[in-house]
C-alpha positions in Angstrom: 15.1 -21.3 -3.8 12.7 -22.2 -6.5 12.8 -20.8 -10.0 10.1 -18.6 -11.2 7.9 -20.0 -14.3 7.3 -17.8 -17.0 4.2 -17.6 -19.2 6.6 -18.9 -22.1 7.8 -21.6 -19.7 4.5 -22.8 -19.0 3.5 -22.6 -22.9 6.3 -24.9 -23.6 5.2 -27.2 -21.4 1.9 -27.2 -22.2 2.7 -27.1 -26.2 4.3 -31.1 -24.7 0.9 -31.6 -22.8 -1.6 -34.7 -25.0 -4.4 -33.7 -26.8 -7.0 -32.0 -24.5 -4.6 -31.9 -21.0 -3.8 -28.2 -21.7 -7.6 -27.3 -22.1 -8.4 -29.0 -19.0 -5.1 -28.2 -16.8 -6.2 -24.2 -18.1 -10.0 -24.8 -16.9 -8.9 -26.3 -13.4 -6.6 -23.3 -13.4 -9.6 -20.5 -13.6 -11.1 -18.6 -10.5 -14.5 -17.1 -11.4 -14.6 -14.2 -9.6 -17.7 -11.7 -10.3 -18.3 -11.7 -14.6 -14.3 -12.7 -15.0 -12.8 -15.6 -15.3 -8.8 -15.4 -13.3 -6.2 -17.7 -14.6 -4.3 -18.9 -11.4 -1.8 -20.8 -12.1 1.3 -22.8 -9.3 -1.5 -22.3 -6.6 1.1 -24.4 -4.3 4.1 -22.3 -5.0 4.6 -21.1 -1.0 5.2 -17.2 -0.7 5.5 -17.4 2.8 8.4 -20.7 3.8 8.1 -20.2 7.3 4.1 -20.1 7.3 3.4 -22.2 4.5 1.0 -19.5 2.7 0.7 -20.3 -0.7 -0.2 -17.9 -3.7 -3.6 -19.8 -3.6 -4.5 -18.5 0.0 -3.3 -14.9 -1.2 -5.9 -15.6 -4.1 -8.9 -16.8 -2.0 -8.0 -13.9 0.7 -7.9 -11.3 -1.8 -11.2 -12.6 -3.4 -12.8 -12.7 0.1 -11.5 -9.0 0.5 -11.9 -7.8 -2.8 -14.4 -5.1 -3.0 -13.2 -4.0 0.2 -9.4 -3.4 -1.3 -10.7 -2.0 -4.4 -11.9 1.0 -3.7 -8.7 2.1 -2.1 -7.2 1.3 -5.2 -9.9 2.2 -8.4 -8.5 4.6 -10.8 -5.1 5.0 -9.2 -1.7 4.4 -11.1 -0.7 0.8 -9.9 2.7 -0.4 -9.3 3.1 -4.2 -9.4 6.2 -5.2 -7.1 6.5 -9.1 -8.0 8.2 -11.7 -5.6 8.3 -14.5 -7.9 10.6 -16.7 -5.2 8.5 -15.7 -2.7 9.2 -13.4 0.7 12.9 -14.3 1.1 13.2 -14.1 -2.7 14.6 -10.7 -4.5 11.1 -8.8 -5.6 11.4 -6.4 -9.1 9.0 -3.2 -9.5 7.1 -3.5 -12.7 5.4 0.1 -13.6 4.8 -0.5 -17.3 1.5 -2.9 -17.5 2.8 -6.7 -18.5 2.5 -8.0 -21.8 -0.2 -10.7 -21.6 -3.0 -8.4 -19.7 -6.5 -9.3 -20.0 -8.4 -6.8 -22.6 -10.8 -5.9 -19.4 -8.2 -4.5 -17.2 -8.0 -1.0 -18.3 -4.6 1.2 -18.4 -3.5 4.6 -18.2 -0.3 6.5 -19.6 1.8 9.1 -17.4 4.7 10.6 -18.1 7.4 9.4 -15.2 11.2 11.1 -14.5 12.8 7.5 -13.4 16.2 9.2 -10.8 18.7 7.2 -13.2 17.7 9.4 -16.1 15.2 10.2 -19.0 11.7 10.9 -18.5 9.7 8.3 -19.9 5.5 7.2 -20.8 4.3 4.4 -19.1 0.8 2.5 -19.3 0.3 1.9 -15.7 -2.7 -0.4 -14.7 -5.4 0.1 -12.8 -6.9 -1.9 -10.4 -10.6 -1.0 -10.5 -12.3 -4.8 -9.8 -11.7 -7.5 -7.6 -10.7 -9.7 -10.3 -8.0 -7.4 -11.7 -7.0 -7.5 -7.7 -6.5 -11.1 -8.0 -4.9 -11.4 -11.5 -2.1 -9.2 -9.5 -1.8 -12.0 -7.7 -1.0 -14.4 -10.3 2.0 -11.6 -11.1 3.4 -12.7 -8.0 2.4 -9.5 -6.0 1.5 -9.9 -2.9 1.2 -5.8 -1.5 -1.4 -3.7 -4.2 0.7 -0.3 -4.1 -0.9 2.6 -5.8 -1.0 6.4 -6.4 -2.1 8.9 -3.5 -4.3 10.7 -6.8 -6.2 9.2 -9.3 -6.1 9.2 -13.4 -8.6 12.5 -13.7 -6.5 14.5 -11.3 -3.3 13.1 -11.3 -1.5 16.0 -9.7 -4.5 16.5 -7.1 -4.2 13.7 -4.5 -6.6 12.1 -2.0 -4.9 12.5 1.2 -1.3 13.4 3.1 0.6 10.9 4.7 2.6 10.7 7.5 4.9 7.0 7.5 6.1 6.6 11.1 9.6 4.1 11.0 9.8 2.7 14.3 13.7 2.8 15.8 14.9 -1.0 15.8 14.9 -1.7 19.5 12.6 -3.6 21.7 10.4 -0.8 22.5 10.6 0.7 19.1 6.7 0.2 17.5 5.5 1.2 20.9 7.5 4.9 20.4 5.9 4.7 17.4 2.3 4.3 18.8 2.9 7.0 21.0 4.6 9.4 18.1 1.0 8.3 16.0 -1.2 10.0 18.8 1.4 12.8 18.7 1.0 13.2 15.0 -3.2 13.0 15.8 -3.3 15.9 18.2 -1.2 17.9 16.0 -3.5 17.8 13.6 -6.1 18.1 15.5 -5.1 21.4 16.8 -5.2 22.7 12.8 -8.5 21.2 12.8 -7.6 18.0 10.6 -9.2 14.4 11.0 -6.7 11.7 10.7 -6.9 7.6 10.8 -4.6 5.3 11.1 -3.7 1.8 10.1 -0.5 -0.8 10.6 1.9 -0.3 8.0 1.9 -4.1 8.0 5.2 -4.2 8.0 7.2 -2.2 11.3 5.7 1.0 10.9 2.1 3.1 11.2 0.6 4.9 8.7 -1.5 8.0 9.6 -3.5 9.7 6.7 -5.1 12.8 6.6 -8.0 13.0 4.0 -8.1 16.0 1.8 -10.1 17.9 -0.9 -8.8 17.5 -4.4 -7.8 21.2 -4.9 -4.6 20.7 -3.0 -0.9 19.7 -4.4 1.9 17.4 -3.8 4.2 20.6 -3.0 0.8 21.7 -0.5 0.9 18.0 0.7 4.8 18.1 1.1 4.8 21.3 3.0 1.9 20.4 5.7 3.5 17.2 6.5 7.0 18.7 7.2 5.7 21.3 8.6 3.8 19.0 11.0 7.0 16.3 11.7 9.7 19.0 12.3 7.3 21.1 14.6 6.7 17.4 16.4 10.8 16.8 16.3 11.4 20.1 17.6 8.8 19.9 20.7 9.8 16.1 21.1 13.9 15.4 20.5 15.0 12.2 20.9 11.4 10.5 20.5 10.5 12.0 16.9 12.6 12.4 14.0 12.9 13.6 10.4 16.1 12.4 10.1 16.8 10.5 6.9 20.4 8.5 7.3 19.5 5.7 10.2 23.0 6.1 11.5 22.0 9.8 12.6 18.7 8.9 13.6 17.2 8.7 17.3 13.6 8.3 17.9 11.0 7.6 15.5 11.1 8.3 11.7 7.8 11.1 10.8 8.9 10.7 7.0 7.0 13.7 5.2 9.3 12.8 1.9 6.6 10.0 1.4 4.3 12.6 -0.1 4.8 13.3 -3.9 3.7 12.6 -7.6 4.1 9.0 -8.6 4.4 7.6 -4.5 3.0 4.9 -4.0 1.3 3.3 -0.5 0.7 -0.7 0.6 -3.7 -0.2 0.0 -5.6 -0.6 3.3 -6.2 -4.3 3.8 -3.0 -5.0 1.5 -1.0 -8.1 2.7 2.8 -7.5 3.3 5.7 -9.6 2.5 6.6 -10.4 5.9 6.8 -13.5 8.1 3.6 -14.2 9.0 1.5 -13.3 6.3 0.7 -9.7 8.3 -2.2 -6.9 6.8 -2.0 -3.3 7.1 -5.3 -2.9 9.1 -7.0 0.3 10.0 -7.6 1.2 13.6 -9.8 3.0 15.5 -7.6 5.6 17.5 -9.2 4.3 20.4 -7.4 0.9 19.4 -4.3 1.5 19.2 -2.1 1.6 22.3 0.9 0.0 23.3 0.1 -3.4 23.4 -0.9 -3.4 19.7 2.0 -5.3 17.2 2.0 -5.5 13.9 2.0 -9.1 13.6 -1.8 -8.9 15.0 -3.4 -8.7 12.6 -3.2 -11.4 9.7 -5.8 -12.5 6.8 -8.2 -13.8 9.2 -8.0 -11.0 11.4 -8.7 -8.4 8.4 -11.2 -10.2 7.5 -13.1 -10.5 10.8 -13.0 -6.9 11.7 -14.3 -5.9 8.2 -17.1 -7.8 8.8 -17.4 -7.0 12.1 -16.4 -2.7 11.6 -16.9 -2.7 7.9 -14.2 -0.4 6.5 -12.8 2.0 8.9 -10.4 3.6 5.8 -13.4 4.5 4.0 -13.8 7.8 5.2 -10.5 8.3 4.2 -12.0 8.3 0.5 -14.4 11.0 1.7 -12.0 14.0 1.0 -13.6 17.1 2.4 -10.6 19.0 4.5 -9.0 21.7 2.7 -5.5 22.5 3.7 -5.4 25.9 3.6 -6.4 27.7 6.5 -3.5 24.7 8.6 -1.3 25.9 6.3 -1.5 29.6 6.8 -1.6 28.6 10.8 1.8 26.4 10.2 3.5 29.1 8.3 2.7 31.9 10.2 3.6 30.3 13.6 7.6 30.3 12.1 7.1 33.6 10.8 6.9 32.7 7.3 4.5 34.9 4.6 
């Protein structure tokens, strides 16, 4: 397993360079993407050993994609999870925005309460141009994982989630296709639009776009609400069940949605074997043939030119949560 290079690293090396080789060895390193310039450096370096895709493809996909990806991600907390050796290799979270930024990539401070202890202040990044999307890259990240809310709401947030976790058996994706249309036609029968993309990595992600008047807690509660009522009127298929060893069925995790979650972007590559995107579906799309392995960089790609962006109505808002939460709440009886 190869050794990651550090910024120092590669300032010793070049202090050693002759006269002019670090210049030039920096200029051959530079993407120009839009009115920045991107320093990419170990283009080679593989991320993906069993599919030879290099942190250079990520960087050319991710340019092709950009604008596309950013707007899922503008003005959104931005969590960089860095795999430095690669898929296989161990990946570290970074919250805190990394020494060395360029001045143009803008930041924002939020008050977090880490589970180990203290509450602490941390300058998160934001993500708000395709270059900034590709200098991620050069961090090693190869997932852009952000904040259901942005900075000038940050306790209002965009949309609910519902993160289906497939069993792991044979059949176990296409329970979770079927649990997905489930998880649809509740929410149609409160009224709510949903869409749906691959997880990219096992699982399906349905989200319900929402207006920004709502709360985690409001968030928190629908989505519950929603997966026990489906585990209840489905045993065996659908579960809320945390602890795999207990579970049967198909994971509807509701505990997804809260302050400071974060969520793989539409579009977003994952760190599995073959290089696979979390790509939006038409409903009509997905049945129980789909896989996640599908759909690739090529694949997101073509049906963005092809569909445009079917997650950007997701950034439309527009469903208050109220009157399907008065309905879930007084169908158990609750005030």
């Amino acid at each position: 397993m190869s050794t990651p290079v550090t910024s120092a690293e590669e300032s010793r090396v070049e202090a050693c360079l002759p006269h002019g080789e670090a210049e030039r060895r920096a200029l051959n390193d530079e993407l120009r993407i839009g009115r920045r310039r991107v320093r990419l450096t170990s283009r080679d370096r593989v991320l993906f050993p069993d599919d030879g895709v290099t942190k250079g493809d990520l960087a050319e996909y991710y340019t092709a994609i950009g604008d596309v990806v950013v707007s899922h991600l503008r003005d959104r907390p931005f969590t960089l999870k860095r795999y430095p050796d690669g898929i296989y290799g161990q990946p570290y979270f970074h919250k805190q925005a990394p020494k060395g930024k360029p001045s143009w990539i803008p930041t924002r401070r939020f008050r977090t309460f880490p589970r180990e202890g203290a509450r602490r202040l941390v300058d998160f990044t934001l993500v708000n141009e395709p270059a900034a999307l590709v200098w991620m890259v050069q961090m090693n990240c190869i997932d852009m994982n952000a904040w259901y809310s942005r900075v000038d709401k940050p306790e209002r947030p965009d949309y609910v989630v519902f993160d289906l976790d497939p069993p792991e058996s044979r059949n176990g994706f296409a329970q979770a296709i079927r649990v997905a249309h489930l998880v649809r036609a509740a929410l149609e029968g409160l009224e709510l639009r949903s869409y749906v993309k691959t997880s990219g990595a096992d699982g399906i992600h349905v989200l319900v776009p929402i207006t920004r008047r709502s709360s985690y807690p409001d968030t928190y509660e629908l989505a519950e609400r929603v997966s026990r009522g489906l585990e209840a009127e489905h045993p065996g298929l659908v579960t809320t069940e945390w602890l795999k060893k207990k579970r049967r069925g198909v994971l509807v995790d509701h505990r997804q949605n809260g302050h400071g979650k974060t969520i793989a972007s539409a579009y977003s590559v994952r760190p599995k074997p073959g290089a696979p995107v979390s790509t939006p579906l038409r409903w009509e799309e997905l049945g129980e043939q789909v896989r996640p392995r599908d759909f690739g960089m090529r694949e997101a790609l073509d049906r963005v030119e092809r569909y445009g962006d079917l997650f950007e109505p997701v950034l439309r808002g527009g469903q208050s949560l109220g009157r399907a939460l008065r309905a879930l709440r007084g169908s158990d009886g609750a005030d």
